[in-house]
C-alpha positions in Angstrom: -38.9 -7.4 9.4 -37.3 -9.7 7.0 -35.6 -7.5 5.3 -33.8 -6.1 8.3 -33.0 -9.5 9.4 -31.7 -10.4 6.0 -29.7 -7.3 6.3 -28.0 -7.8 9.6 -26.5 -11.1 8.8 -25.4 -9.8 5.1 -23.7 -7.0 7.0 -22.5 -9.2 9.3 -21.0 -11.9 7.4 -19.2 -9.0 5.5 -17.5 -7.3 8.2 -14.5 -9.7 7.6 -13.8 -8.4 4.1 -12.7 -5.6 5.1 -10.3 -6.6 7.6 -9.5 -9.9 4.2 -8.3 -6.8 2.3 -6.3 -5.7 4.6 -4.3 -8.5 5.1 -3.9 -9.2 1.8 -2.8 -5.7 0.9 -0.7 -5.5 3.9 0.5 -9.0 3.8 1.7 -9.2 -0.2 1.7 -12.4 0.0 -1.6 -15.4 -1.7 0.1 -17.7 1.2 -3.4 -18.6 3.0 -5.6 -17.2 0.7 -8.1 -19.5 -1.7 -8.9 -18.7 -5.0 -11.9 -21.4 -5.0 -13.3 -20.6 -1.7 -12.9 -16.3 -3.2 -14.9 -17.1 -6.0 -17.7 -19.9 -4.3 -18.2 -16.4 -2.2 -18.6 -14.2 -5.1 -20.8 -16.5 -6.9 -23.3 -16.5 -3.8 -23.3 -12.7 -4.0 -23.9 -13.1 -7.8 -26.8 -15.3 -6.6 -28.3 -13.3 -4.2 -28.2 -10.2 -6.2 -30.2 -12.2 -9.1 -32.3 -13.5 -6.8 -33.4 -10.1 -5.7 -33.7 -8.8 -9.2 -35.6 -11.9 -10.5 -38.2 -11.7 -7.4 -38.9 -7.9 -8.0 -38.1 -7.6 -4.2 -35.5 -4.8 -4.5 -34.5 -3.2 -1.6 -31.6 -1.7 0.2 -30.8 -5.1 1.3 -29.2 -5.6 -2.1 -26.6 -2.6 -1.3 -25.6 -5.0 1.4 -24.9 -7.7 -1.1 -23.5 -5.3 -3.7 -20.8 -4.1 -1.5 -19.9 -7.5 -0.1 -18.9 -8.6 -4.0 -17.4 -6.0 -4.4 -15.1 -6.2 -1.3 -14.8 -10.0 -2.2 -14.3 -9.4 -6.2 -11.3 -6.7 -4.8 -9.9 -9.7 -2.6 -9.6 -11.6 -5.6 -7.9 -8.9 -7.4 -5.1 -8.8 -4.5 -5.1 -12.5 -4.9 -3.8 -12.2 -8.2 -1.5 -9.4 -7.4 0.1 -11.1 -4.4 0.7 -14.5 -6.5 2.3 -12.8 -8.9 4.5 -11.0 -6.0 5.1 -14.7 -4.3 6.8 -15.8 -8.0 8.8 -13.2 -8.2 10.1 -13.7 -4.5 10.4 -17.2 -5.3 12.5 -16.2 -8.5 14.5 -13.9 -6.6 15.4 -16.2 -4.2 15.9 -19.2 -6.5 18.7 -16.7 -8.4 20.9 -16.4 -5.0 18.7 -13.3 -3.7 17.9 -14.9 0.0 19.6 -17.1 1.9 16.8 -19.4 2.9 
């Protein structure tokens, strides 16, 4: 029973990354986004993984907290991408590209 529990609220609490991607793919922008708060995420997932490992109680609860890191981890990658998109809108502009 703990298990499932522990399962429904990992699933839960990762049903936004999806739609997180999305913006950020869609979006093209890092405007909004946080690195830190990205990365306090991913380190919990980290931590709850090795938790799992370390207490020998692997199940397919760790799946759930696989795919969430990995959905996170890809957010961060889209972070980086989008920044470097924002500079290079920024640059454009700043060279006469825009009228602000």
């Amino acid at each position: 029973m703990t298990q499932a529990l522990e399962a429904a609220m990992v699933l839960c609490f990762g049903l936004s990354w999806p739609m997180s991607l999305l913006k950020s793919w869609r979006g093209r922008t890092a405007k909004g986004k946080s690195l830190p708060f990205l990365l306090a995420i991913d380190l919990g997932y980290v931590a709850g993984i090795a938790a799992k490992l370390l207490a020998g109680s692997v199940s397919y609860v760790l799946v759930f907290y696989m795919v969430n890191f990995l959905m996170v981890s890809a957010d961060v990658a889209l972070y980086f991408r989008n920044r470097t998109l924002d500079r290079q809108v920024a640059l454009w502009q700043q060279e006469g590209g825009a009228a602000d």
